[in-house]
Every structure is written in structure tokens, then in C-alpha cells.
N, C-alpha and C positions, 0 to 999 in steps of 0.2 A: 589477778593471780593470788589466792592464800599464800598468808605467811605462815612460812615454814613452822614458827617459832610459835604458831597457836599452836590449842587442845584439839585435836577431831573430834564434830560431831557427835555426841552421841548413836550410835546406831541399834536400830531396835531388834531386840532377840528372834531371831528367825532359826531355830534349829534344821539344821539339813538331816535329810530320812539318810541312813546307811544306805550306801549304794558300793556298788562293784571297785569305783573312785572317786572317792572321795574327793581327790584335788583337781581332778577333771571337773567338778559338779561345785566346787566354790569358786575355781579359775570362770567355770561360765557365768556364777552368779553375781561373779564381781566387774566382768566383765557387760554385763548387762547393765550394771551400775554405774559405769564410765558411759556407755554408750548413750543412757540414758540422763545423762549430766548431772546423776543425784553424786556423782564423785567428780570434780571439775577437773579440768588440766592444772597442775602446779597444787593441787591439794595434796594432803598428806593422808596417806593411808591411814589407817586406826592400826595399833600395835598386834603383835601376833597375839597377845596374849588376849585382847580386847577382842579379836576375832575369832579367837578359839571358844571365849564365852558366846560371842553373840551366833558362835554356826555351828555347835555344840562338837566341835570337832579338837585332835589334838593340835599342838604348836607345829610339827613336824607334818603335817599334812595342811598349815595356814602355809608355810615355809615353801612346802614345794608348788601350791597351787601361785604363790606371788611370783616364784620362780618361772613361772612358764606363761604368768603377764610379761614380765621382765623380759623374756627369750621373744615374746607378740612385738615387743619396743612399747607396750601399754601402759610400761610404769617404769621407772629408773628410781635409781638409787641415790643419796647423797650420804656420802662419808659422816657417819657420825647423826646424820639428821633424820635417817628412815628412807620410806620408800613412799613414792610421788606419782601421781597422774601423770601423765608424759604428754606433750604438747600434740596438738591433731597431726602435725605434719611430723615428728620425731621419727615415727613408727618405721624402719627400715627392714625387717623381718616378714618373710615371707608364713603367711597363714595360710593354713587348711580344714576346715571346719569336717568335722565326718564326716564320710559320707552316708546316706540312708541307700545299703548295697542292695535294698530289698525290691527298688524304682529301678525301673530300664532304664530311663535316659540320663540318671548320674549314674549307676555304674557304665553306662558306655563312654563317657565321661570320662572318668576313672582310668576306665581303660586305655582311651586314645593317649591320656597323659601317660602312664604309666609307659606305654609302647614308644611314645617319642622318648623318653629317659632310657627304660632300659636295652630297648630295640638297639637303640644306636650306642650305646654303653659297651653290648655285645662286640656288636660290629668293630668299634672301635682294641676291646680287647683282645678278638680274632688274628689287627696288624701287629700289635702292641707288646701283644704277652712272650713271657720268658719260659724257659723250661720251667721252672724252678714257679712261675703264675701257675703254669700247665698242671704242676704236680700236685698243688692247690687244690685246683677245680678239681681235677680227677677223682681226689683223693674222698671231697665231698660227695661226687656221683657213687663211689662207690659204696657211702655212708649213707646215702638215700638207697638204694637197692637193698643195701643190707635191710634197713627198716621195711622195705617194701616185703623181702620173706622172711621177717618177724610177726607180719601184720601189723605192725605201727604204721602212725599217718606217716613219719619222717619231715613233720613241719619245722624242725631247728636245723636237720638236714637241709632243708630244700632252699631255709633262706640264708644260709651257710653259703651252699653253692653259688648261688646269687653275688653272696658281699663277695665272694672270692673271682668273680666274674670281673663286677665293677673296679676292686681292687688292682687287678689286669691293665684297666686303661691307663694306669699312671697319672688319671687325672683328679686331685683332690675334688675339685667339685662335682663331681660325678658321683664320689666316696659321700659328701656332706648329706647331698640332697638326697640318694638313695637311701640313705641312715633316715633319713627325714622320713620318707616315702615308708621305710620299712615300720615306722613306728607308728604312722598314722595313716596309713593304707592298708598293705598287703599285710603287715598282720592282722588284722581283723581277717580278712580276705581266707587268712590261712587257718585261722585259729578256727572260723565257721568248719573249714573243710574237716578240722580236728576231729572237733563236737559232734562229726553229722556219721552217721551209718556210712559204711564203705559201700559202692554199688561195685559187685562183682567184675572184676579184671580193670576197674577202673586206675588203680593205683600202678599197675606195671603200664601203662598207657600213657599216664604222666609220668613217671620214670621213662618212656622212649623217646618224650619231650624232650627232657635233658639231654638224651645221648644224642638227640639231631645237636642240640646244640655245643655239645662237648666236639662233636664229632667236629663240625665248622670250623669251631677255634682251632683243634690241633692242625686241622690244615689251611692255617690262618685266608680262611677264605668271609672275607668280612659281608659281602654280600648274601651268603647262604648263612651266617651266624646271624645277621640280619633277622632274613624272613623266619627262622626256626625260633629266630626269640616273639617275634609279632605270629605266627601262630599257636606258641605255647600261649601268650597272655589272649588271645583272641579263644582259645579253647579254656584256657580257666574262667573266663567270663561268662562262657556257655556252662561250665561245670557249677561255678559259685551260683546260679539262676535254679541247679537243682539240688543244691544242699541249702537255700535256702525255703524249697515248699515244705510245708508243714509234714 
């Protein structure tokens, strides 16, 4: 194991091309660098400042891509000492690498997880919720509609609804992993639906999605909350297949 208490390596100037993120795109590059043992377990990182030279990037974007090693369990901290290779067995944080939504068989992937998570999320909100959950959801169905005859997508809308859904269960880990899901899944998911042309009466279609499943919850019928949330994501899966052809 290195001591703590040496210099790091040298590292040779490899500028990163500006990209959409930046700390996505040094988080992988440095992750590639653990992976491939050119940064050991128990070494020490090179300083933020040392890596803002060498990946032509600011201190605030070396900061937050370390941060999101740190959240993988791929690097820890020591008080006072910097930030460290983290041992092969440390790593206790669940990863999820992007998906490429463009491939059938990981987004169907995608999807089957997504449906166990939010499917039974539902379901479990359906027995769960309060009036006061109820007036929540509602309150976002009718913040999606609204956007529906504005002509907006209603994507902050739609995943409003959603967290206020989860929120429902009463269960924090349902709350964590969904936040998780929402960051590195279905936003992408949504953000494409954003960017892509609306196909005519497509958007009030996905709004009667919701209201199956608005409809479930207020008559807390956890079975029909169920299937109305496994054929909304079973139907965005067939929709995201046509927002993304050329």
C-alpha cells in the first residue's frame, strides 16, 4: 500500500475535449485509472489543483467528479490527508453505468428494473397514502395537463408526479433509490422525450397514463396502481424506441 505521506506521481497532461460534463467524463477517466491499476488501492490521489492542470478542467468540476468516485465507495477520504484509492472489497454503493437507450435489449433492461422499483412503489402507495399524499399527486397530475395544453413536454411535471408517488410509500428506500433512478435513468429517458418533436395527440395519451394511475391510488386499489404503472413504463419504452430514430 503507498504511504500516504509520499508525492503523487507525476501525471501526464492529457487535456479533456469540453463536453456536455465534464465531471461525468474525468469521474470515467479516472475511473479507468483505478480500474486499470495505473492508481493503486491506498494511493493518493494527485491534488485538485494538480488535476485541474493535468485535465485542463476547473477545481470545482476535479471536486465534484472526486465526489461521485467517493459516492461509487472508489476513493475515501482521510481527514487532513486527501483523497485515496479505496480498497477492492470497500466499495459498498450501488453503480449504474448509462445506459446506451438506443439498444433493445438494455433498454428492455432498464425497463424490467425500473417496473420492479416503480411498479410496486405504486402499488405500495395506492395502501399507504394520506389525503394530504393524495393532494400531492393530484396536484402534480394537474401540473402535467396544464403543460400538456400549453404544448410543453411537462418533463419536471411528469417527474414531480412520480417523486410525489414514491413519497406516498412512507418508505425512505424507495425515496433514495428512485432519486438515484431519476438521475441516472429516466432522466435521460425524459429529457430525449423533451428534445424530440411531439407526434400528434401523443402527449394527452401519456397524460391518461397518469390518470389510470392517479385514478388506482385514490381508490387505494394497490393491484390496479400496479399494472397502470407497468403499462405506463412498458408504453414509454415503446415511445422512447420512437423518439429516438433519426
Amino acid at each position: 500500500m503507498a504511504d500516504p505521506r509520499e508525492t503523487p506521481r507525476a501525471m501526464p497532461r492529457d487535456i479533456l475535449g469540453r463536453a456536455p460534463s465534464l465531471a461525468d467524463t474525468l469521474a470515467q477517466r479516472l475511473r479507468e485509472e483505478i480500474a486499470s491499476g495505473r492508481l493503486q488501492p491506498g494511493e493518493k490521489l494527485p491534488t485538485e489543483h494538480k488535476m485541474s492542470e493535468t485535465y485542463g478542467v476547473s477545481r470545482p468540476i476535479v471536486r465534484e467528479a472526486v465526489g461521485r468516485l467517493k459516492h461509487d465507495g472508489l476513493v475515501t477520504s482521510r481527514q487532513g490527508a486527501g483523497a485515496f484509492v479505496a480498497d477492492p472489497g470497500a466499495a459498498s454503493s450501488f453503480r449504474l453505468e448509462i445506459a446506451d437507450l438506443s439498444d433493445r435489449a438494455e433498454m428492455s433492461a432498464i425497463v424490467e428494473l425500473l417496473m420492479a422499483v416503480e411498479a410496486n412503489a405504486t402499488a405500495h402507495a395506492a395502501v399507504r397514502r394520506t389525503q394530504d399524499d393524495l393532494g400531492r399527486i393530484q396536484t402534480q397530475l394537474d401540473a402535467m395537463q396544464a403543460a400538456v395544453f400549453r404544448g410543453e413536454p411537462g418533463v419536471d411535471e411528469d417527474m414531480a408526479f412520480h417523486r410525489a408517488i414514491v413519497e406516498a410509500t412512507g418508505n425512505p428506500y424507495f425515496r433514495d433509490l428512485s432519486q438515484f433512478l431519476d438521475h441516472r435513468v429516466r432522466h435521460f429517458i425524459r429529457t430525449a422525450r423533451a428534445n424530440t418533436a411531439r407526434l400528434g395527440g401523443l402527449a394527452q395519451a401519456v397524460q391518461d397514463e397518469h390518470v389510470a394511475i392517479f385514478s388506482a391510488i385514490e381508490r387505494q386499489d394497490a393491484p390496479a396502481a400496479r399494472a397502470a404503472a407497468e403499462e405506463h413504463l412498458r408504453n414509454a419504452a415503446t415511445r422512447l424506441a420512437l423518439y429516438l430514430k433519426p
